[in-house]
N, C-alpha and C positions, 0 to 999 in steps of 0.2 A: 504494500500500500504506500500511498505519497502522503505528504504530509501538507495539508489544506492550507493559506493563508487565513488567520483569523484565529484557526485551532492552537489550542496549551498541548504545549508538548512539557511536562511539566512544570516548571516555575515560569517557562519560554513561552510566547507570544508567536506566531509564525507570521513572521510579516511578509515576505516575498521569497519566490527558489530566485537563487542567485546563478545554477548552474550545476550542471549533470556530467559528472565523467564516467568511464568504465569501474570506481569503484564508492564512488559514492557520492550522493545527490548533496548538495549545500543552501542552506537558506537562510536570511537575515530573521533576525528576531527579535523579541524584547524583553527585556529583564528589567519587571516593573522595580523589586525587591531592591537592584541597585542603581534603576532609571539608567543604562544604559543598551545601544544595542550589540548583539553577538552574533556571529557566526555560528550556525551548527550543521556539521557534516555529516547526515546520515549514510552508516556505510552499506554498502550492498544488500539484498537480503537472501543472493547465493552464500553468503559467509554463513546461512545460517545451515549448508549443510553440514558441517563440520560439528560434529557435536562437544568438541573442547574447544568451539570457540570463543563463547562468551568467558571461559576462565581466562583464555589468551588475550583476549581484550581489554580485561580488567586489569591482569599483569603490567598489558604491555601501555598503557593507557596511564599508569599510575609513574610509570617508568617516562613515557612523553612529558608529561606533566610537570615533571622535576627541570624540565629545561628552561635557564631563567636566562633570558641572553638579551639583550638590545635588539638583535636582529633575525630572531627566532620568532616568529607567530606563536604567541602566549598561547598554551589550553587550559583554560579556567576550569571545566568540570568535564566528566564523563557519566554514561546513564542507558538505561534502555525504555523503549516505549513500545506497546505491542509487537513485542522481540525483536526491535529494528534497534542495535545497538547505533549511538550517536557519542560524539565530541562537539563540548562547545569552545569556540573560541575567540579570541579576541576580532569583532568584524574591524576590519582597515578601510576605509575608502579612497581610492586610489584607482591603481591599473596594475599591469601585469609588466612587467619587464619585453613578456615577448610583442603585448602589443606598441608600445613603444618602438621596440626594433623594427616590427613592422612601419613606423611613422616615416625612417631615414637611418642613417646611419646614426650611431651615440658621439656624442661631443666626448672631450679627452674629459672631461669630470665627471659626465654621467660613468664612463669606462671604469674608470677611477672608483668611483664610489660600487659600484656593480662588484668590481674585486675585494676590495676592501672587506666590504656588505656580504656576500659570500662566503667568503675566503674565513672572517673571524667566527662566522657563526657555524660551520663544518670545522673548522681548527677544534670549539668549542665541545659540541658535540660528538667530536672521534676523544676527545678527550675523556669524556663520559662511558665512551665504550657504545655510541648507539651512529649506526648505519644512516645515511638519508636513502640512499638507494635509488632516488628520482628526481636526480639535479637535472631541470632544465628551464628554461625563459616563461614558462606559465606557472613555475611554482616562486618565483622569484615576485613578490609584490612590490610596487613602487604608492605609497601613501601620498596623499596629497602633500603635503609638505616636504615631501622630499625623502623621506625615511626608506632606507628599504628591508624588506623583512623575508625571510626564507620560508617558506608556508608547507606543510606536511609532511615534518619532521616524525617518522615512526610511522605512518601510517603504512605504507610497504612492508616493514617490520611487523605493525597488527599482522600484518593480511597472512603473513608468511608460519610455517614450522606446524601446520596442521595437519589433519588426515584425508581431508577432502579434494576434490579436483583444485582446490585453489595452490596447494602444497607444492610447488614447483620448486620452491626456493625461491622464485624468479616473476614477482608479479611485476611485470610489464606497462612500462609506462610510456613514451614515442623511443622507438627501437631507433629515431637517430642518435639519442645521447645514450645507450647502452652502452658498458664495458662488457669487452671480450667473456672474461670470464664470466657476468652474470648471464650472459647472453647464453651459455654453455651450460648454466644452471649448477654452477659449482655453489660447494656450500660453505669453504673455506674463507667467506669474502671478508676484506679488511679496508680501510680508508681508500685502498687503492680503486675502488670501483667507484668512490664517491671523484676523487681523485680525475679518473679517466672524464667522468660526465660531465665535472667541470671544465677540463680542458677541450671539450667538444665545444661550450660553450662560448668558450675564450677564443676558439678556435671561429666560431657564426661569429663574433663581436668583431674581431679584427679581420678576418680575410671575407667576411660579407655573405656565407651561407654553411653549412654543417658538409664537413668533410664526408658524408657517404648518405645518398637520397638515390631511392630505386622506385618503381612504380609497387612493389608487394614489400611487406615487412620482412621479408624470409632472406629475400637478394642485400636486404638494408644489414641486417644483421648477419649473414654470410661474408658481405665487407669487412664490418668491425671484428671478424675474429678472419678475415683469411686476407683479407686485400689491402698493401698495402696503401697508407696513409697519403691521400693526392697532398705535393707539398705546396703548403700555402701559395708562395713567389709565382707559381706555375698556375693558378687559382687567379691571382691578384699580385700584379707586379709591384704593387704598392709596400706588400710586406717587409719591414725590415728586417736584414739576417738573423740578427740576434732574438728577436721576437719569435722568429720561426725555428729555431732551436727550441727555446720554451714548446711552445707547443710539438715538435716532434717525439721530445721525451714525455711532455702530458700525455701523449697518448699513444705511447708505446704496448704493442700487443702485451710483451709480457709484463706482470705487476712488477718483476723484478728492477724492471727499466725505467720505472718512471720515479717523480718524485716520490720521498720518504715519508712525508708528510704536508699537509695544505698549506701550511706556514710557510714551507721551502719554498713549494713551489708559487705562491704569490711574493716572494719576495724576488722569484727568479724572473717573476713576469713583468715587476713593475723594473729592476736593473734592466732588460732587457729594452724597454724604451728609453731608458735614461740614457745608457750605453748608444740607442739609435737614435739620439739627439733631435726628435723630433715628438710633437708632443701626442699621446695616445688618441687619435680619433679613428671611430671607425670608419669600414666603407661596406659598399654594398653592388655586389657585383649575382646574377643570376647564371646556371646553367644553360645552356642551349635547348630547345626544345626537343631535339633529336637525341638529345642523351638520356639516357635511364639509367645509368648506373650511377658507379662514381667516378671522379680525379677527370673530369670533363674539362676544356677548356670552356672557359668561360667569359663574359663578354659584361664590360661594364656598361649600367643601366643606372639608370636615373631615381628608378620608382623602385619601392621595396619588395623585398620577396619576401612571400608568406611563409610558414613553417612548412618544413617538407609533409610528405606524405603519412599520416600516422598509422599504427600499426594495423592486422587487420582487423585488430582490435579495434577497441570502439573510437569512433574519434570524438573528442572533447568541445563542446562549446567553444565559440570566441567570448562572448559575453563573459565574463565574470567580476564581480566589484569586490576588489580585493582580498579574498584566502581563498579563493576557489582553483583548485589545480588542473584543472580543465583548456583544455586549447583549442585553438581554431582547429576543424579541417580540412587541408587542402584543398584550395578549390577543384584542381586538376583529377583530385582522386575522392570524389563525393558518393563515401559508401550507405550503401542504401539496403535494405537485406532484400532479400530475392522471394517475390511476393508469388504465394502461391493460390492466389486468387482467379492466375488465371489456369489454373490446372482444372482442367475436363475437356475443352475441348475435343471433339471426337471420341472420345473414350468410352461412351455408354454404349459400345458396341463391343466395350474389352472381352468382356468372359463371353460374347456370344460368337466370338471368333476363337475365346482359345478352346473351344471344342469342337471337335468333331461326331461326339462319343454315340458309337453303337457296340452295343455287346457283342463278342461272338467268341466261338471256343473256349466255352463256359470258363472266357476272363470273369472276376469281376465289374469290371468297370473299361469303358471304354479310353483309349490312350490320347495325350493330348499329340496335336502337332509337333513333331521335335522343335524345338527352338535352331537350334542348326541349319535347319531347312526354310526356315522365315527370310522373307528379307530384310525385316527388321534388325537380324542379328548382326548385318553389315556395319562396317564403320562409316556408312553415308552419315551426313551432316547435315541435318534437316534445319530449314529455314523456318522461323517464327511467324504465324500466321498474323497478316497486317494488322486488323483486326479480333482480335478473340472472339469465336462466338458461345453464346447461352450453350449447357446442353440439353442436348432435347429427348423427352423419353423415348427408347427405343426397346419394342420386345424381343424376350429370350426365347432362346430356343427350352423344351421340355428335355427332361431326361429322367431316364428310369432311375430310381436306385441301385447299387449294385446288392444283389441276390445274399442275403444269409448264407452261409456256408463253414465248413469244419476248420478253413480256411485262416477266418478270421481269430482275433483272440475275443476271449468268454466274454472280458470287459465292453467290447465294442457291439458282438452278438446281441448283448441286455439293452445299450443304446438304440441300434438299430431297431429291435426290435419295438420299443415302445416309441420312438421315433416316427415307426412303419403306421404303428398305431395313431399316432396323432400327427397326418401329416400337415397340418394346418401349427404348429405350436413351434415360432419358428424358435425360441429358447432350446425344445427338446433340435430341432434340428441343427444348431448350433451347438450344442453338449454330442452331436451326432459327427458333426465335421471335423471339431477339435479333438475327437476320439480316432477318425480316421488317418488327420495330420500325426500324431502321434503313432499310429500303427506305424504308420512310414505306411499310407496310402493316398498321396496326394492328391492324385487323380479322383479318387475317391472325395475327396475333400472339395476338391474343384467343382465336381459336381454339385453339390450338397451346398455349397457356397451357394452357385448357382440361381438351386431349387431358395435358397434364404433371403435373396435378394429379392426374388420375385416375391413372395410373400412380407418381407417389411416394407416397401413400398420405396419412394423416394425422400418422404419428408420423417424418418424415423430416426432422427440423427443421433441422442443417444442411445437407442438400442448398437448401431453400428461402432460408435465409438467404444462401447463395453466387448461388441463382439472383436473389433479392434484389438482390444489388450488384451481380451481372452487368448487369443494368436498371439501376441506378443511377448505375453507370458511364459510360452511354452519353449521360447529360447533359441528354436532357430523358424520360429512360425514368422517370420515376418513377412515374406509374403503376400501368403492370406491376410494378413493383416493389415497390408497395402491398401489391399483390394476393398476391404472393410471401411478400412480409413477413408479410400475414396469417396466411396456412397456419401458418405457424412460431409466431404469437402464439397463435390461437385454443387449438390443443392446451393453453395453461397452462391455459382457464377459469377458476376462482374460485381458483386458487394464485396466479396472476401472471404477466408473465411478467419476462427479467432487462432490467434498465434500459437495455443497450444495444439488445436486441430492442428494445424498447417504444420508445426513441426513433428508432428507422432505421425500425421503421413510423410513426413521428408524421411524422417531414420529409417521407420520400415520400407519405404521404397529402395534409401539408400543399402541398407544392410540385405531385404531380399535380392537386390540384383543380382549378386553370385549365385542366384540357384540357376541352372540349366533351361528352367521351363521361363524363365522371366520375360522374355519378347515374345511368348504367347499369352501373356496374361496381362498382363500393360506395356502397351508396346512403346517401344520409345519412339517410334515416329508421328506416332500422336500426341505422347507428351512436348516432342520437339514443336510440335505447331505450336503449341501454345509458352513453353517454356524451355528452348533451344538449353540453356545453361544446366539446368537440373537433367534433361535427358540425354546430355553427353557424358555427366554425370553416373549417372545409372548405367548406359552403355559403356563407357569405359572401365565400371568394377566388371562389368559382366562379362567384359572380353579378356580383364585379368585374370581371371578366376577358369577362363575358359582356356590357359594358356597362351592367348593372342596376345603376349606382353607388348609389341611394337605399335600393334593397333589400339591398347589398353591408351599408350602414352602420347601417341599423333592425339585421341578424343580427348585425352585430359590437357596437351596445350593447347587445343582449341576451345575448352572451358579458358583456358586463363587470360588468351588473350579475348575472349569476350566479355568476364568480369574476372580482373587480376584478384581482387581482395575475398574472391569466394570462399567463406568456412568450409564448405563441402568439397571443394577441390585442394583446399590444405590438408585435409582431415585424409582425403584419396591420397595426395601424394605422398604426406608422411606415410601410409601403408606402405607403397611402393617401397616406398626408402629402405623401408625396415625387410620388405622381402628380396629387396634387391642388395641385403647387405652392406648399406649406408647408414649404421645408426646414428652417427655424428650427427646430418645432414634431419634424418628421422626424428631425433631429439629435439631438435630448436624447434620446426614444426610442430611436436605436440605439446613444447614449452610455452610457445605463445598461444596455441589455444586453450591449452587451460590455464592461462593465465590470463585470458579476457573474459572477465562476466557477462559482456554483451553477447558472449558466444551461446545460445542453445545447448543446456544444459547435458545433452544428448550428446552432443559432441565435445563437449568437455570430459566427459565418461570416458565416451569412446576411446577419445586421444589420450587418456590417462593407461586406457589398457592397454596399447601400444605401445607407450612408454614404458610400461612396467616388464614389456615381454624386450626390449630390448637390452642387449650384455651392458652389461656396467664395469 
């Protein structure tokens, strides 16, 4: 739930949301008790799967709190309110550091002060023994008066050392200011990772944009641990030598390499102008629109560059009035989640095409089409219908049940037979189906699906969604489950349907696609009409799993360069990785999906099992 303007959140007044990042929503409020106002951060309420969370919170919460610094964002209290753990804080009114940088380049005082402002209150803090973990230009506040203040001190730290998908080590905040190593998900981490993120910054301040920006989070933080550092002068001929030393050992791959401590190395930063006799102001130069990687040449421009691409994780507001750690973003890469509202078209013909079924040679049950023999099972690349249309009802074909027999097991004989008896009860014929899926009798299943669809009608949507998990439940039923889930989606057509529909039919379509029969039973070139991204999706697990690895991977980069930041084509390709004996490459991929709350909780899971099966 959100938290209403007007409503007490206890002593607090909610006056306005201030701004919404990947781990937690912020709002201004009032504290009548000491007539001033406060910031409060409510954090996520995936945190709340973790069942030692709230003791971690309060830990680490009491442990924030002790931080008394000039230029630390004071936390006055901690609390929960219908289980949504919150931090209050001191509200700032001001701006953000990065919007700022967005205005122009920084003059040699604001630079100056930026370091200074940084540099004492990480000095501070490593002192303490407490991690920031997510130094960059939207956690950096600028007060109206000039003050600057470092804004969500420990909160990474909260989020971090639990049992839940959140547990990475490694919650992710824009993968351009990552270090190497947190990006790797080491758990050894020391100053030096606060260390590195500063010097990313130091690095966008002086040379005019963030040493490594790629169109996907995965290629951004592949840079920061494999590629070397584009050096500055070669970025921006403006650099002076000495300056660009400082920065080449700030962020040096290994922690061994760089400074010892924040102290050092702001004091190496500020000789470094002194020594270049000229006085610290920035500049602002852009990449080329042709380039997507890193170490581009670049071309000086007038007008400011926005913050790079954020991760595929969620991107952050620009809006925020002062302690919100939220950012712009990028305009160039505006991720939007992949709506499955328009999923049906053509489809109300699926199950009546994936049979053929007549009995004979006392089978029981008639066989479907092989999937091999479809043409759906091709790697063609179906084009998105201009228009979406309505679906429209279409009738099924009839089919017999398949015959009692010695055949079956005892447990399924009792189903069928009362089943047989009340063939109107479509409850009993779904206790009928999920018995057959279990036998290991799909086909059987299929049918009996079939026969349940025609009898719940179109507008039965939670019966479908329960027959849904019913199948789901059973561990590799997701298929059927698919099929289930449909029924219940299709009915929204061009409304929508609700987010948790939409994604219980994305996993089970996604996870059925490795069975064999999956292009006879939802074909992808009808999901392609309506949603080309998700149906090359499903097609390329189906041609993994089918051995067609070359063909698996031509369909999965044509998901990406159709939408680069897709959860569901990270989620596939970390598979890959990990089957194809990359866990390196496997691990960062399922580091940052479960390290984004914004991700469908489904695939945080999933990318969590992945990760746990790959060698350590």
């Amino acid at each position: 739930m959100s938290f209403n303007a007007g409503e007490n959140i206890g002593p607090y007044r909610i006056i306005e949301q201030l701004g919404q990042g990947g781990m937690a929503t912020v709002y201004k409020a009032y504290h009548a008790a000491l007539d001033r106002y406060v910031a409060i951060k409510v954090l996520h309420p995936a945190f709340n799967e973790d069942n030692t969370f709230e003791m971690r919170f309060q830990r680490e919460a009491r442990v924030v709190a002790r931080l008394k610094h000039p230029h630390i964002v004071p936390v006055y209290d901690y609390a929960e309110h219908e289980k949504r753990p919150y931090l209050v804080m001191k509200y700032i009114e001001g701006d953000t550091l990065k919007a700022r940088m967005a205005k122009g380049p920084l003059s040699s005082d604001d630079i100056r002060k930026v370091v200074d402002a940084v540099g004492s209150a990480l000095a501070y803090a490593h002192r303490q023994g407490i991690l920031h973990r997510d130094i960059k230009p939207s956690n950096v506040l600028v007060a109206s008066d000039g003050q600057m203040y470092l804004a969500d001190f420990g909160l990474a730290r909260i989020a971090q050392s639990g049992e839940s998908t959140l547990s990475s080590d490694m919650i992710m905040g824009t993968p351009q200011y990552i270090s190497p190593e947190q990006a790797m998900g080491k758990k050894d981490l020391d100053a030096g990772t606060d260390i590195y993120s500063f010097g990313v910054m130091l690095y966008e301040m002086v040379v005019g944009q963030v040493p490594f920006s790629a169109d996907t989070p995965f290629s951004i933080i592949h840079d920061h641990i494999y590629s070397p550092l584009p050096l500055p002068h070669t970025v921006n001929p403006n650099v002076p030598e000495p300056v660009e030393r400082v920065l080449l050992k700030a962020l040096a791959k290994d922690r061994a390499d760089r400074y010892e401590d924040v102290t050092t190395m702001v004091e190496a930063f500020k000789d470094a102008w002194e020594e270049a006799g000229i006085p610290m102001q920035g500049t602002m130069v852009q990449l080329r629109k042709d380039r997507t990687g890193s170490g581009a040449k670049a071309t000086q421009v007038a007008q400011p560059q926005a913050e790079p691409t954020k991760m595929a994780v969620k991107s952050e507001p620009t809006k925020m009035a002062a302690k919100v750690d939220v950012a712009a973003p990028a305009p160039a890469v505006k991720k939007k989640r992949s709506p499955w509202v328009w999923v049906g078209t053509g489809l109300v013909i699926v199950l009546c095409l994936a049979f053929l079924g007549v009995a004979r040679n006392n089978r029981l049950f008639a066989r479907l089409i092989a999937a091999s023999n479809r043409p759906d099972a091709t790697a063609t690349v179906f084009l998105p219908s201009p228009t979406p249309r309505p679906i429209q009802p279409q009738p099924l074909p009839t089919f017999t049940p398949p015959p009692a027999g010695p055949a079956l097991p005892l447990d399924v004989l009792d189903i069928q037979k009362r089943a047989n008896e009340n063939p109107n009860d479509i409850d009993l014929q779904l206790d009928l189906a999920v018995a057959y899926w279990n036998a290991n009798l799909p086909d059987a299943a299929y049918q009996t699906i079939d026969r349940i669809i025609k009898l719940a009608g179109t507008e039965n949507e939670p019966f479908y969604i329960k027959a849904g998990e019913r199948f789901a439940s059973q561990g590799k039923g997701w298929l059927p489950a698919a099929v289930m889930y449909f029924q219940a989606v299709k009915r929204y057509g061009l409304v929508g349907a609700p987010d948790e529909l939409r994604d219980a039919f994305q996993e089970a379509y996604y996870k059925g696609a490795e069975r064999p029969e999956t292009p006879g039973i939802l074909p992808f070139a009808s999901i392609g009409q309506v949603n080309q991204p998700i149906a090359l999706i499903a097609q390329s697990r189906h041609a993994f799993y089918a051995g067609r690895l070359d063909e698996a991977r031509t369909l999965l980069n044509q998901v990406k360069q159709l939408k680069p930041n897709m959860y569901e084509a990270s989620l596939l390709e970390a598979e890959y990785f990990a089957a194809e004996g990359e866990p390196e490459k496997a691990g960062l991929l399922t580091r940052i999906l479960t390290s984004d709350l914004s991700v469908p909780r489904w695939i945080r899971i999933y990318a969590e099992e992945i990760q746990k099966r790959l060698p350590q």
